[in-house]
C-alpha positions as CSV (number, residue, x, y, z in Angstrom):
1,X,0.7,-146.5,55.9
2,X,4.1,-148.2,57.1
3,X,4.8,-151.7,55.4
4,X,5.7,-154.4,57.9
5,X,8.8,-157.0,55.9
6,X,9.2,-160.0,57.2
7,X,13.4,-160.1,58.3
8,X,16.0,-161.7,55.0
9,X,18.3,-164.0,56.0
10,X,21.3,-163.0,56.5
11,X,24.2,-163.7,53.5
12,X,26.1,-166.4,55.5
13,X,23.2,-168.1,56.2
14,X,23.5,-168.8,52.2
15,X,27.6,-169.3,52.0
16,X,27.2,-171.9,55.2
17,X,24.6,-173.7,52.5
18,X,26.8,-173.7,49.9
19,X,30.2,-175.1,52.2
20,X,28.0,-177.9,53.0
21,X,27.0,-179.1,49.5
22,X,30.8,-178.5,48.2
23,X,32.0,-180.6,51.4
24,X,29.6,-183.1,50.7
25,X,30.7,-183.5,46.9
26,X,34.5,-183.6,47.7
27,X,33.7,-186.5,50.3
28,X,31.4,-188.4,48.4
29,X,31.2,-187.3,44.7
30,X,35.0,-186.8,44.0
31,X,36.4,-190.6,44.9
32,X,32.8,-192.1,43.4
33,X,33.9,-190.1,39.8
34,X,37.9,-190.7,40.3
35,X,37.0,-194.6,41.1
36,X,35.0,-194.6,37.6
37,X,38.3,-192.9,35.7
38,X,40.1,-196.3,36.3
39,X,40.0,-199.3,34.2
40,X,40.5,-202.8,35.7
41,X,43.0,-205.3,33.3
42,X,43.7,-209.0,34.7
43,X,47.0,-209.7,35.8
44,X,48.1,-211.2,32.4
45,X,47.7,-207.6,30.5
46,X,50.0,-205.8,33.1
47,X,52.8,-208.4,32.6
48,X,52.4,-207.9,28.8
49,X,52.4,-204.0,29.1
50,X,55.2,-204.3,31.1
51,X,57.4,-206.7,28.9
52,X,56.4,-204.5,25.7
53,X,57.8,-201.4,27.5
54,X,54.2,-200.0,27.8
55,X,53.9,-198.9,31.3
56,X,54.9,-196.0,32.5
57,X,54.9,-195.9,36.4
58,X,53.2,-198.2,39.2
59,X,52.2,-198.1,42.6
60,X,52.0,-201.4,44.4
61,X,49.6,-201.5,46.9
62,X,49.9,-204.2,49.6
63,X,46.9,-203.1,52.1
64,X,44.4,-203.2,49.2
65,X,46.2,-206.1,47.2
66,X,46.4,-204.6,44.3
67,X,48.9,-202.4,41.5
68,X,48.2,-199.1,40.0
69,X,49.7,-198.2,36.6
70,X,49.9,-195.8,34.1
71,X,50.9,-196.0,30.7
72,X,53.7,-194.7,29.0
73,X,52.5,-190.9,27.9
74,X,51.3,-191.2,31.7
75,X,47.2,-190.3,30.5
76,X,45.1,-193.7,31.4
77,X,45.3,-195.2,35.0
78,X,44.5,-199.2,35.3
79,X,44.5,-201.4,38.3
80,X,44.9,-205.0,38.4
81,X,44.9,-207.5,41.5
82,X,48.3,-208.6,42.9
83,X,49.6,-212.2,42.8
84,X,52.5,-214.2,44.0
85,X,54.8,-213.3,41.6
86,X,58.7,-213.1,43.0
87,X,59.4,-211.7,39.4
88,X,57.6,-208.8,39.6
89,X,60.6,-206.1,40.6
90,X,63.0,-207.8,38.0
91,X,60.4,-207.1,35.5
92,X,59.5,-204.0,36.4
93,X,63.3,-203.0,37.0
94,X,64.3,-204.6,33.1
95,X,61.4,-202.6,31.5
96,X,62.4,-199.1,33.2
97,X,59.1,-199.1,35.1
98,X,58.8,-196.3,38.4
99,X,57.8,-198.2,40.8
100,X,56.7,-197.6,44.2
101,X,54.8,-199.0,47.3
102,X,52.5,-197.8,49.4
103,X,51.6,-199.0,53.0
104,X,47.7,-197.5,54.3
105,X,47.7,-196.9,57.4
106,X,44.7,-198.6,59.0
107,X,41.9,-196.3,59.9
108,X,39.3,-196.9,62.9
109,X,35.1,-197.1,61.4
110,X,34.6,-194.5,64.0
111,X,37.2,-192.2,62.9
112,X,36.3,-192.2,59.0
113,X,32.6,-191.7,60.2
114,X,33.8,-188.6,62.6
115,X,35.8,-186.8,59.8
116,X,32.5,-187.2,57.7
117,X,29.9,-186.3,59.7
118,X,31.4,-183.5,62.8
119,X,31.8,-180.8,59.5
120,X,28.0,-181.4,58.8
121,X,27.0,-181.5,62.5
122,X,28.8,-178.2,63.3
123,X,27.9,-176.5,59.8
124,X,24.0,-177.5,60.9
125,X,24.5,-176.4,64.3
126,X,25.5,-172.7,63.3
127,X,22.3,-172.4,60.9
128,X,20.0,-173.9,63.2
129,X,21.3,-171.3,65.8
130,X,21.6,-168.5,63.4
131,X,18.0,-169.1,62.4
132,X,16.6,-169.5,65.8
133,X,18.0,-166.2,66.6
134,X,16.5,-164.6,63.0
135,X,12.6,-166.1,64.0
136,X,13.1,-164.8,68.1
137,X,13.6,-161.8,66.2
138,X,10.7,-161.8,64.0
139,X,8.1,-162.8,66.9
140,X,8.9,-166.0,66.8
141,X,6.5,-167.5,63.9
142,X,7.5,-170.7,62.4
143,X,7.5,-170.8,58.4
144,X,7.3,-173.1,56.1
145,X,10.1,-173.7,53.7
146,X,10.7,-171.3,50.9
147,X,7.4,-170.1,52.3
148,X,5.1,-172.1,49.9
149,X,1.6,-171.3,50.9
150,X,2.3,-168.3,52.6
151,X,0.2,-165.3,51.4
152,X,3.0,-162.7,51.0
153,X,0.7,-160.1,51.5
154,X,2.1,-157.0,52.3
155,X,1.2,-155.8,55.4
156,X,0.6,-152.1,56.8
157,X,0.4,-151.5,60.2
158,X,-1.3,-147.5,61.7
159,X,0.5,-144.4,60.7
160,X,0.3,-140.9,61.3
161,X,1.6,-139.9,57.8
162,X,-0.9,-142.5,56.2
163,X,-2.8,-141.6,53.2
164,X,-6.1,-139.9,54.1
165,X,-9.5,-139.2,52.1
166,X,-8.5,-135.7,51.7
167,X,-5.4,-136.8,49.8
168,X,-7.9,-138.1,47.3
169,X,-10.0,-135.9,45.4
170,X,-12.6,-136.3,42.4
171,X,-14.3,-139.3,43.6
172,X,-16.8,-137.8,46.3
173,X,-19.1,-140.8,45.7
174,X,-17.1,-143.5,45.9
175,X,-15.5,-141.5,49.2
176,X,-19.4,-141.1,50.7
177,X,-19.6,-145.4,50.3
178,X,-16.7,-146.0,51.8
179,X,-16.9,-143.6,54.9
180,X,-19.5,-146.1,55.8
181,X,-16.9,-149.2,55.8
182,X,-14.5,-146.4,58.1
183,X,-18.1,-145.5,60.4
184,X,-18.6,-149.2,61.2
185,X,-15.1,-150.3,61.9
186,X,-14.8,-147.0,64.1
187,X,-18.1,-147.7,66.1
188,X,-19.7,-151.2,64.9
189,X,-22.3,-150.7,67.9
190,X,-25.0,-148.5,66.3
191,X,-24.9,-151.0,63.2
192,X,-25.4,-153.9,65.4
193,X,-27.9,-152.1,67.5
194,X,-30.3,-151.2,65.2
195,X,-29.6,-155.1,63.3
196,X,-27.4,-153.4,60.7
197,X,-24.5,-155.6,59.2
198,X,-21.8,-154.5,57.1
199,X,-21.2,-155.4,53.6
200,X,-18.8,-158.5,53.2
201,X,-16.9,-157.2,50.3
202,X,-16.6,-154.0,48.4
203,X,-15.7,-153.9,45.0
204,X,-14.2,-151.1,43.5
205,X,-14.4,-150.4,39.6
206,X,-13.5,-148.2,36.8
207,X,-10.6,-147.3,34.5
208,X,-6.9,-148.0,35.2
209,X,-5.8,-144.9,36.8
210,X,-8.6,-143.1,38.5
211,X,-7.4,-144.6,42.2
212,X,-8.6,-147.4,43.5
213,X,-6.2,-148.7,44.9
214,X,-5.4,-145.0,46.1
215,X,-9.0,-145.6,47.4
216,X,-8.6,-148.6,49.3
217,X,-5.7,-147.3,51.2
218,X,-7.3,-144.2,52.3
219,X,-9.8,-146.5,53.6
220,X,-6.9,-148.1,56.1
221,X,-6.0,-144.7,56.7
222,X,-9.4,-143.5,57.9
223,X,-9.8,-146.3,59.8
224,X,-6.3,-146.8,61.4
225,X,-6.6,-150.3,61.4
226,X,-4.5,-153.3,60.0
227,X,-4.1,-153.7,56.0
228,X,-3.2,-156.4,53.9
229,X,-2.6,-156.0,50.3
230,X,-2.3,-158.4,47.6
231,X,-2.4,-158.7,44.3
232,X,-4.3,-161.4,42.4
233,X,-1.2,-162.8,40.1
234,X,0.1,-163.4,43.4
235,X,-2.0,-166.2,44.6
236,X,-1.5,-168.2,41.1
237,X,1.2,-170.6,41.6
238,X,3.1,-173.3,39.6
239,X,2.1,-176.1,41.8
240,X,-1.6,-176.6,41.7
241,X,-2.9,-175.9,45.4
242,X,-0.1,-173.6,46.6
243,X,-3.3,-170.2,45.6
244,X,-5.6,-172.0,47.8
245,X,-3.5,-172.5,50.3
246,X,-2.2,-169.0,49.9
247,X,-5.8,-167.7,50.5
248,X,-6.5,-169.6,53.3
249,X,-2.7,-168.3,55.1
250,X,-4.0,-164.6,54.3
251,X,-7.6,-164.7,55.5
252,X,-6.0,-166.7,58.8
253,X,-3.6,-164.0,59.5
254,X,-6.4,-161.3,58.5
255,X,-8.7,-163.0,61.2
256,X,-5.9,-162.8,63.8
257,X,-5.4,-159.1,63.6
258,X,-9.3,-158.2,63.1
259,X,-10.4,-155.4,63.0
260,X,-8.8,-154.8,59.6
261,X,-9.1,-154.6,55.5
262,X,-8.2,-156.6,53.3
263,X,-7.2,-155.8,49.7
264,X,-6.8,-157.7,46.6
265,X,-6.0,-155.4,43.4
266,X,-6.4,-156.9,40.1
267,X,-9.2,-159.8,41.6
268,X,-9.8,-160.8,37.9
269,X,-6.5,-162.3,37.8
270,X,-8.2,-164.9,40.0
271,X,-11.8,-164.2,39.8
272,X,-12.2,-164.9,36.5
273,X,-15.8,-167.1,35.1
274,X,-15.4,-170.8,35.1
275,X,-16.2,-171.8,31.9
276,X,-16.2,-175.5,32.2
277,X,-13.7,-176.6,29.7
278,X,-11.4,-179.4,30.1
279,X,-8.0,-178.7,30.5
280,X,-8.2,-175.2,32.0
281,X,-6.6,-174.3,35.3
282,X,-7.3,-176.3,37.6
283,X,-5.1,-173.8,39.8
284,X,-6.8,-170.5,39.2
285,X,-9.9,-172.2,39.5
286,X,-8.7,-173.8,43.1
287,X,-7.8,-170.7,44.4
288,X,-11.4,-169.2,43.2
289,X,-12.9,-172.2,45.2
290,X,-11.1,-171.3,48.0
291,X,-11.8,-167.7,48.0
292,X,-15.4,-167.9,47.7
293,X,-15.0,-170.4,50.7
294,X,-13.6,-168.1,53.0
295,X,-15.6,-165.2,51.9
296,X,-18.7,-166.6,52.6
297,X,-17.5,-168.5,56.0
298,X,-17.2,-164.8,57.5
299,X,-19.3,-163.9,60.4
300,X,-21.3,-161.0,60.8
301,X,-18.7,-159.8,64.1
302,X,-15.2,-160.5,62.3
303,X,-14.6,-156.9,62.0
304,X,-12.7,-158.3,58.5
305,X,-13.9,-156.1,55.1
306,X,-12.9,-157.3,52.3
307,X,-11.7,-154.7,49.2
308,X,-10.8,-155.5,45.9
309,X,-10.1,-153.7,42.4
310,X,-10.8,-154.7,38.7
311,X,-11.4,-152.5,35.6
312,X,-12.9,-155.6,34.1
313,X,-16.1,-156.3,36.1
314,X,-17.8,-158.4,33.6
315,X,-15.3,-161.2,33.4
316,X,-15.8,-161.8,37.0
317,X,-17.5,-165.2,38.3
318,X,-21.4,-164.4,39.2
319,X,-20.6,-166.8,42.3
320,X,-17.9,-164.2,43.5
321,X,-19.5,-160.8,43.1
322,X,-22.9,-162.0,44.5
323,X,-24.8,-160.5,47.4
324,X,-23.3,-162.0,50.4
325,X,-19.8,-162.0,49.0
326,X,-19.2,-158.8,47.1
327,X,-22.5,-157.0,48.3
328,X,-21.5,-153.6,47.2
329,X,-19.9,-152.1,43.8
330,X,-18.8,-148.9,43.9
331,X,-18.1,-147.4,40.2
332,X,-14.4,-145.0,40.4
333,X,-15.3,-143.4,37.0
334,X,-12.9,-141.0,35.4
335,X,-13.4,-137.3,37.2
336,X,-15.8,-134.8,35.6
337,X,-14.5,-131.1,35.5
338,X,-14.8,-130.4,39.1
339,X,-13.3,-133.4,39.8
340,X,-10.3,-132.7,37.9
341,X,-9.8,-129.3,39.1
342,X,-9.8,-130.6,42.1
343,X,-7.6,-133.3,41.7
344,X,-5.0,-131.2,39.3
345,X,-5.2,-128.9,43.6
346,X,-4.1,-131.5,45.4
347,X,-1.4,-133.0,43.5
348,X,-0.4,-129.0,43.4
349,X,0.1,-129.1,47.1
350,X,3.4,-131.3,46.4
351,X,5.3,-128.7,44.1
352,X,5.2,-124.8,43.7
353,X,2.9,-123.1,41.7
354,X,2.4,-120.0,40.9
355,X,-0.3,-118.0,42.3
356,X,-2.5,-117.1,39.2
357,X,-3.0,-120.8,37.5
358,X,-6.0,-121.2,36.8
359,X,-6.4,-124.7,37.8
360,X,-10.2,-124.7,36.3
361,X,-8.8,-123.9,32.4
362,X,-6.1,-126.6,32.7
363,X,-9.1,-129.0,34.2
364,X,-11.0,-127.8,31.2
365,X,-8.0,-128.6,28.6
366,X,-7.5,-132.4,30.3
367,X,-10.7,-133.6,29.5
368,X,-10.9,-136.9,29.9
369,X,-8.1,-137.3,31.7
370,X,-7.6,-140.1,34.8
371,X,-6.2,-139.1,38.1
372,X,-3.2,-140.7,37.3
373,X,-2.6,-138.7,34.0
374,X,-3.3,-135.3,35.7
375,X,-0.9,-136.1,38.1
376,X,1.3,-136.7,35.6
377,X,0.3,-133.6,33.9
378,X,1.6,-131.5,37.6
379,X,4.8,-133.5,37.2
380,X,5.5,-132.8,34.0
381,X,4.7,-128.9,34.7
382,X,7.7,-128.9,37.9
383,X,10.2,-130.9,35.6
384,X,9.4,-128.2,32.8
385,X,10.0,-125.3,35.3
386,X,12.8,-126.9,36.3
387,X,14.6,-127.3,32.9
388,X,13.5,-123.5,32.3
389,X,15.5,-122.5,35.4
390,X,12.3,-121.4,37.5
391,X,11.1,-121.9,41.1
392,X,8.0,-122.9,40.9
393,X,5.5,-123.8,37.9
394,X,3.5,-121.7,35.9
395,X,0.3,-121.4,33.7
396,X,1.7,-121.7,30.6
397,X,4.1,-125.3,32.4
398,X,1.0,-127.0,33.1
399,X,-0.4,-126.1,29.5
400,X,2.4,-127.2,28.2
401,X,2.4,-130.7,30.1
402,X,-0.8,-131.2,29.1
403,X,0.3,-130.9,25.3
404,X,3.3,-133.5,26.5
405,X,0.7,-136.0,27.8
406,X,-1.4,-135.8,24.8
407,X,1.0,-135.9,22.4
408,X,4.5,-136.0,23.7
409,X,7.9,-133.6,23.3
410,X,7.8,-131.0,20.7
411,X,10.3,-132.7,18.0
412,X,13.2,-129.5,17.9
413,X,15.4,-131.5,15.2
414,X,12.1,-132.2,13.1
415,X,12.2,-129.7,9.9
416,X,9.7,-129.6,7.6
417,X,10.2,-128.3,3.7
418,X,7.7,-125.2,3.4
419,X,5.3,-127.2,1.1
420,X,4.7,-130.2,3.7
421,X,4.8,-127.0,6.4
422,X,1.9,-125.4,4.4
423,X,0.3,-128.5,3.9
424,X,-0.3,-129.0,7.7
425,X,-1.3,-125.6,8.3
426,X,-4.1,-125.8,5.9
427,X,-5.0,-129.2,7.7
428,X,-4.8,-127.9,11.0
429,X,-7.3,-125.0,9.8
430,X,-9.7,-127.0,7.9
431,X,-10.4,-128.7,11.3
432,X,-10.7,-125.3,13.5
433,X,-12.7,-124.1,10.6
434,X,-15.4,-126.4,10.0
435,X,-15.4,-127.3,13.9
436,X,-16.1,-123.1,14.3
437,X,-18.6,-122.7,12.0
438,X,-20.8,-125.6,13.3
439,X,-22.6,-124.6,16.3
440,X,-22.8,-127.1,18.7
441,X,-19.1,-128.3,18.3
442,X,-16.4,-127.2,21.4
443,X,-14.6,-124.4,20.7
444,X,-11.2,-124.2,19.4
445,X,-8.3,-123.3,22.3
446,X,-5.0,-124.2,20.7
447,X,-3.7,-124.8,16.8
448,X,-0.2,-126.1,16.5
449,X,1.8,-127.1,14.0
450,X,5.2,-128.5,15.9
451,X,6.0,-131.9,15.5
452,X,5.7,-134.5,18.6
453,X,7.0,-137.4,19.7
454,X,3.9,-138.7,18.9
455,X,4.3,-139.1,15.6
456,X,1.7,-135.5,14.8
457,X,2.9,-133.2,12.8
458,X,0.1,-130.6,14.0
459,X,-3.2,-130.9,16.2
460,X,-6.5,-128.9,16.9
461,X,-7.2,-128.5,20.8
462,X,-10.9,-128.1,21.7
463,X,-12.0,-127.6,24.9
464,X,-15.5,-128.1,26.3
465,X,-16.8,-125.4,28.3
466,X,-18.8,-127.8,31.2
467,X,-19.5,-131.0,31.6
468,X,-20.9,-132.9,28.9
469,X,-22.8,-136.6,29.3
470,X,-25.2,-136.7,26.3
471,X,-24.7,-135.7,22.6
472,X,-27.4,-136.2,20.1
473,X,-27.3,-136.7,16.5
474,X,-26.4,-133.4,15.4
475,X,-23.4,-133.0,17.5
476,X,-21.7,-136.6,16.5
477,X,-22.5,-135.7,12.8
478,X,-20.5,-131.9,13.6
479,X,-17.7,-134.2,15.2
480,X,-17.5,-136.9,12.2
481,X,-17.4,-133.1,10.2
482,X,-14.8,-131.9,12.2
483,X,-13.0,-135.1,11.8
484,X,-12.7,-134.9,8.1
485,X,-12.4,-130.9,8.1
486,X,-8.1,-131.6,7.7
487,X,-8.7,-133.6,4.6
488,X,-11.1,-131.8,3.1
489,X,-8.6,-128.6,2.9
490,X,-6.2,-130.5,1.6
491,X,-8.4,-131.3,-1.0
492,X,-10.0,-127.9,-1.5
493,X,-6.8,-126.3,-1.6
494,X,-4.2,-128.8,-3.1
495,X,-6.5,-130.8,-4.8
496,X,-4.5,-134.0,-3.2
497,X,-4.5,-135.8,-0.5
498,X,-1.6,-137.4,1.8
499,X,-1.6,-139.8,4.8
500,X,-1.9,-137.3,7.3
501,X,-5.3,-137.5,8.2
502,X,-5.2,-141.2,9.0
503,X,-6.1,-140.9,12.4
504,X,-9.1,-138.6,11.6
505,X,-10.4,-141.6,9.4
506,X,-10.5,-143.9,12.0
507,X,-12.0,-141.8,14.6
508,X,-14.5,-140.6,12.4
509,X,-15.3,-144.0,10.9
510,X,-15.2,-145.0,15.1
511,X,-18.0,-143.1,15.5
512,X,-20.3,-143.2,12.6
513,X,-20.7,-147.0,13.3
514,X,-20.7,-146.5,16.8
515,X,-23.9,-144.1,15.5
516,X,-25.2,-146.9,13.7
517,X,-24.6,-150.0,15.7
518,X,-24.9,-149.0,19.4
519,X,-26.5,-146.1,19.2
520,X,-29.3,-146.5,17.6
521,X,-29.3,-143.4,15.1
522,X,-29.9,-145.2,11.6
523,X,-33.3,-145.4,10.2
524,X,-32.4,-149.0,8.6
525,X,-32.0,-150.9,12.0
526,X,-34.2,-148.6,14.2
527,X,-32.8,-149.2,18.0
528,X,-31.6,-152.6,17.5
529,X,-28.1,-153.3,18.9
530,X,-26.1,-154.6,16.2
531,X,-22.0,-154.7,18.1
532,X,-21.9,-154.9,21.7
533,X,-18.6,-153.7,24.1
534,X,-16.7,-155.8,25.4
535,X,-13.6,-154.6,28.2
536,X,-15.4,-151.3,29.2
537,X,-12.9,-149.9,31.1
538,X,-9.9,-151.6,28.8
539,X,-10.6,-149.6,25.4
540,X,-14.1,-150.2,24.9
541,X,-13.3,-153.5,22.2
542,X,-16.1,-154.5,20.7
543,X,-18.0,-157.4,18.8
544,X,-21.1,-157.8,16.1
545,X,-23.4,-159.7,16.6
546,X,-25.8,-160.2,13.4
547,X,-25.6,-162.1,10.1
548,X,-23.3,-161.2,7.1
549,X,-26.0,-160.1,5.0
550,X,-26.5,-157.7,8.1
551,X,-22.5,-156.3,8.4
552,X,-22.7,-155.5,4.8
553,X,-25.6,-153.2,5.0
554,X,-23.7,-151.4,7.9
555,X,-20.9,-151.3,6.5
556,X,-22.5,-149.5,3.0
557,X,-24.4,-147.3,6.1
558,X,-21.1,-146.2,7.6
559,X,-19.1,-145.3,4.2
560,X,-22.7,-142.9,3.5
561,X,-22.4,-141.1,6.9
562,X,-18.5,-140.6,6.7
563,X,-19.1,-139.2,3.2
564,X,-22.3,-137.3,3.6
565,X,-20.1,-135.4,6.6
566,X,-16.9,-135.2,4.4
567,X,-19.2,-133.0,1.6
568,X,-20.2,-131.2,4.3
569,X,-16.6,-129.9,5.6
570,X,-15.8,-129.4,1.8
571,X,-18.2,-127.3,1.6
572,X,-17.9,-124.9,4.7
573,X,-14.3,-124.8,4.2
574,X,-15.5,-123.6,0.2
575,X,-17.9,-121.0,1.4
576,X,-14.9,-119.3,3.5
577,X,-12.0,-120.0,1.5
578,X,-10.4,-116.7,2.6
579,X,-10.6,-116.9,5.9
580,X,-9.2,-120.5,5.4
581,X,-6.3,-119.1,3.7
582,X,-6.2,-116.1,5.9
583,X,-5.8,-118.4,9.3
584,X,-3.5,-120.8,7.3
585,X,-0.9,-118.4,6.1
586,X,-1.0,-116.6,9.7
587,X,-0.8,-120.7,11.4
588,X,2.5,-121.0,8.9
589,X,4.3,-117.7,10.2
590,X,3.7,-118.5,13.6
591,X,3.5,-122.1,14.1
592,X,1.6,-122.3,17.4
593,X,-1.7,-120.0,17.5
594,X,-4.4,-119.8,20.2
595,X,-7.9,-119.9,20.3
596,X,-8.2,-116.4,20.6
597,X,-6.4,-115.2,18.0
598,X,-8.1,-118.0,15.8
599,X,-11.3,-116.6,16.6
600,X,-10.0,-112.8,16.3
601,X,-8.9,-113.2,12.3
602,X,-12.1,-115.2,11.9
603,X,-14.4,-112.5,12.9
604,X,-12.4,-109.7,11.7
C-alpha cells in the first residue's frame, strides 16, 4: 500500500516566525527593559553628585526636559528633570563633567506607527501567501492549528505492489473470515439481496507477532480500497477532549472516502473497561465514549469496516466488543507446523536459499515460534551466509539462526576450565538421557555445549515430530523429569550441585503447579480451579484465588511432585550410568552433538 503525507512546511515558513518575534522584542521589549535599568534622583542629588566630583558624563536633553548621567566608573545611569538653573554648565564645567546635548528631532504619530507595523504587515503577508500556495497544493483543506483534533491517521491509498493474502501464510482461518469483509466490499449486492449485512467491526486477536496488523493490510490489499491506520496511543491526548475529537476527524474523513477500512492497532490503549473510579482518565475514557458513538451510528450501506488489533482481549470494555460494534473476533493464534513451514516459504522468497532445505525440519525445530520470529529466523540465516562468504543460505544457516533466536550468538571468547566444561556435559546429558528413556517425551535433535549470549552455557533441543494440543498426566510428569534430568547428573556424578540448573527449577516448578492449580491433575482439589491467567497472550501471568490455608497445601503439593520426578531422573540416569558417561565424555570432545549420534552411542 502507498502512504499518503500530508505536505511540511517549508523551513522559512519557520525562520519568517522567528524574524517576527525577535522584531517584535527589539521594538517593544528592549526600550521597556532599558527604561527599567535607569534610576530617577530629584534635581537636588545631581547638583550634589556633581559638586562631590561624582558624575561622570551627562546628556542634557531639552526635547524631553530632562538630564542623563552616569557616575564616575561610568556603570549606573540616572535621570533627573531639568530646571532653570543658569549655573548648570559652570558647574558641570568646575567638576570636569562631559557634557553634551541632544536635540530630538520631532517624529510624526503616523510615522512611528508605520516603522512598527509595515515589518509585521509584509512579514504576514509572505506567510499568508506562502501558506495559501502550500494548502492549493495539498487539495486545498483548511486545518486547524498545530492540527489539534486531527486524526493523524495514516492513510493508504490502492497499489499494485500492495501486500496481498498470499504474502501471508499460516493463518488460513483468520484469511477464510476476512475474505468475506474483501467479498462484500468487492460486490455488496448479493449481501444486500438476500438481507445479509456485514459485520460492523472485526477484531483481530492473538500474540504479539503472528500478523495482525500484517492481516489487516492484506485486507486493504484484497480489497483495493482506501485504508486508514491508527494506533490507539494516538488518540490519547494531554488536553482532555482533543481523543474524541480525534475520533470523530477520522471516522469523518473515513466516511468521505467510503468504501474503505479502517484500522486501529493496539485498541486496548483506548478500549480499556471503565472501572468507575474517581480520578481516572477522564480523557481515555472520552475518547472511549466517542468511539462507541461512532461505531454504533454506522449504517448498514457506509461501505466503512472497522479493524482493530489487541493481544489483550479481556481488558476490553463489554460495551465496545459487543455484537453490533465488534460483531466478529477472529483468534490469529501462533502457526502450527504447517503453518510454520509455510510461513518459514514465504519469507524464503525474499532471499536465496538453497535448494535442499528442508523447510519442514526447520518448522519442526521452531516450535512455537510467531511469524515474526521465523521471519527473523530467514534473516538471521542470509546475514549468516553472508558473514560465511556464500550466495545464498543453507540448511545448516537456518539451523543455526534458529539456535541464535533461541538463545543468541555462540560466545567465541567464553572459555570454560575443563571441570566446569565437564560439569555441563554431564548436565546437558542427564537431560537427553532421562528425556530418551521416557517414552512419551520429544526426541532429542541437538546437544550443545557453547556458550550464548544468553547467558546458557549448554542446552538440550527436542523437537516434536507433529503437532501436539493435548498432553496428559504422564507426559507433564516425563517433562517435569526431563526438567530436573541436568541436576540430577550433577548429583549422581559429582555429588554437588551448582546454579546451572536454575532455569530447569522454575520451569519445572511452572508446571507442576500449573498441574495442580489449573489443570486439574491433584487428587487433593479434584478439578477445582485454584489460579486463574491473566494477559493470555502477554506471558500467561497468573493469580490465586483461594484462602491461605489453601496456598499452603499447594504449595507442600508442588514441592512433592517436583521431588517425586527429581527421584525419578536420579534414578534413570543410575540405571545407565555408562551410557551417561559414555555420551558425556563424547559431548566434552566434541562440544556440539546431534540427535543422531546421541541416539547412535545410546543404542550401541
Amino acid at each position: 500500500m502507498k502512504e499518503v503525507k500530508s505536505p511540511k512546511r517549508p523551513l522559512i515558513y519557520y525562520y519568517l516566525i522567528v524574524m517576527v518575534i525577535l522584531l517584535l522584542f527589539n521594538m517593544l521589549a528592549v526600550p521597556w527593559i532599558t527604561e527599567h535599568q535607569i534610576k530617577e534622583v530629584d534635581y537636588g542629588t545631581f547638583i550634589s553628585m556633581t559638586e562631590n566630583g561624582e558624575v561622570g558624563k551627562a546628556e542634557i536633553q531639552e526635547q524631553d526636559n530632562r538630564i542623563l548621567f552616569t557616575d564616575k566608573d561610568e556603570t549606573t545611569i540616572y535621570k533627573t528633570a531639568m530646571v532653570n538653573d543658569p549655573d548648570l554648565t559652570a558647574r558641570l564645567y568646575a567638576a570636569d563633567v562631559k557634557f553634551y546635548g541632544v536635540e530630538i528631532e520631532q517624529t510624526s504619530l503616523l510615522v512611528q506607527i508605520l516603522a512598527w507595523v509595515l515589518p509585521l504587515v509584509i512579514f504576514i503577508g509572505i506567510g499568508q501567501l506562502m501558506s495559501k500556495k502550500l494548502m492549493e497544493k495539498a487539495g486545498g483543506t483548511n486545518s486547524m492549528m498545530f492540527n489539534m483534533g486531527k486524526s493523524n491517521a495514516k492513510v493508504y491509498v490502492k497499489s499494485s505492489d500492495g501486500i496481498k493474502f498470499s504474502d501471508v501464510a499460516g493463518e488460513d482461518e483468520a484469511k477464510e473470515n476476512l475474505q468475506e469483509i474483501v467479498d462484500y466490499l468487492h460486490d455488496p449486492s448479493k449481501y444486500r439481496e438476500i438481507g445479509a449485512s456485514m459485520p460492523k467491526g472485526v477484531l483481530l486477536v492473538g500474540p504479539p507477532g503472528t500478523g495482525k496488523t500484517l492481516l489487516a493490510k492484506a485486507v486493504a490489499g484484497e480489497s483495493n480500497v482506501p485504508f486508514f491506520s491508527m494506533s490507539g496511543s494516538e488518540f490519547v491526548e494531554m488536553f482532555v477532549g482533543m481523543g474524541a475529537s480525534k475520533v470523530r476527524d477520522l471516522f469523518r474523513q473515513a466516511k468521505e472516502k467510503a468504501p474503505c477500512i479502517v484500522f486501529i492497532d493496539e485498541i486496548d490503549a483506548i478500549g480499556g473497561k471503565r472501572d468507575g473510579r474517581v480520578g481516572g482518565n477522564d480523557e481515555r475514557e472520552q475518547t472511549l465514549n466517542q468511539l462507541l458513538t461512532e461505531m454504533d451510528g454506522f449504517e448498514g450501506n457506509t461501505g466503512v469496516i472497522i479493524l482493530a488489533a489487541t493481544n489483550r482481549p479481556e481488558s476490553l470494555d463489554p460495551a465496545l466488543t459487543r455484537p453490533g460494534r465488534f460483531d466478529r473476533r477472529v483468534p490469529v493464534e501462533l502457526p502450527d507446523l504447517k503453518g510454520r513451514e509455510e510461513i518459514l516459504k514465504v519469507h524464503a522468497r525474499k532471499v536465496k536459499i538453497a535448494e535442499d532445505v528442508d523447510f519442514n525440519k526447520i518448522a519442526r525445530m521452531a516450535s512455537g515460534a510467531s511469524g515474526a520470529e521465523l521471519a527473523n529466523i530467514v534473516n538471521e540465516a542470509a546475514l549468516r551466509a553472508v558473514r560465511q562468504g556464500r550466495r545464498f543460505a543453507t540448511q545448516a544457516d537456518l539451523e543455526e539462526s534458529i539456535e541464535v533466536v533461541i538463545a543468541g550468538y555462540q560466545k567465541k571468547n567464553a572459555i570454560m576450565s575443563d571441570h566446569e566444561k565437564r560439569i555441563v556435559a554431564y548436565h546437558e546429558i542427564g537431560h537427553a538421557l532421562v528425556a530418551a528413556k521416557q517414552t512419551n517425551s520429544a526426541p532429542v535433535q541437538k546437544i550443545t555445549i557453547v556458550p550464548r549470549t544468553s547467558g546458557a552455557l549448554g542446552y538440550t533441543m527436542q523437537v516434536e515430530e507433529g503437532n501436539h494440543y493435548l498432553m496428559n498426566k504422564e507426559e507433564l510428569e516425563n517433562k517435569i523429569a526431563t526438567y530436573t534430568g541436568g541436576r540430577a547428573a550433577e548429583e549422581v556424578v559429582f555429588g554437588s550441585v551448582t546454579t546451572g540448573a536454575s532455569n530447569d527449577i522454575e520451569q519445572a516448578t511452572k508446571l507442576a503447579r500449573a498441574m495442580i492449580t489449573r489443570y486439574g491433575m491433584s487428587d487433593a482439589f479434584d478439578m477445582v480451579a485454584m489460579e486463574t491467567v491473566t494477559n493470555q497472550y502477554l506471558g500467561g501471568d497468573t493469580s490465586l484465588a483461594c484462602s491461605p490455608e489453601t496456598q499452603t497445601l499447594i504449595d507442600k503439593k508442588v514441592v512433592e511432585l517436583v521431588k517425586q520426578q527429581h527421584d525419578k531422573a536420579v534414578r534413570i540416569l543410575t540405571e545407565n550410568r555408562e551410557k551417561l558417561d559414555e555420551l558425556a565424555g563424547f559431548l566434552y570432545e566434541k562440544e556440539t552433538i546431534t540427535g543422531e549420534e546421541f541416539m547412535a552411542i545410546l543404542e550401541g
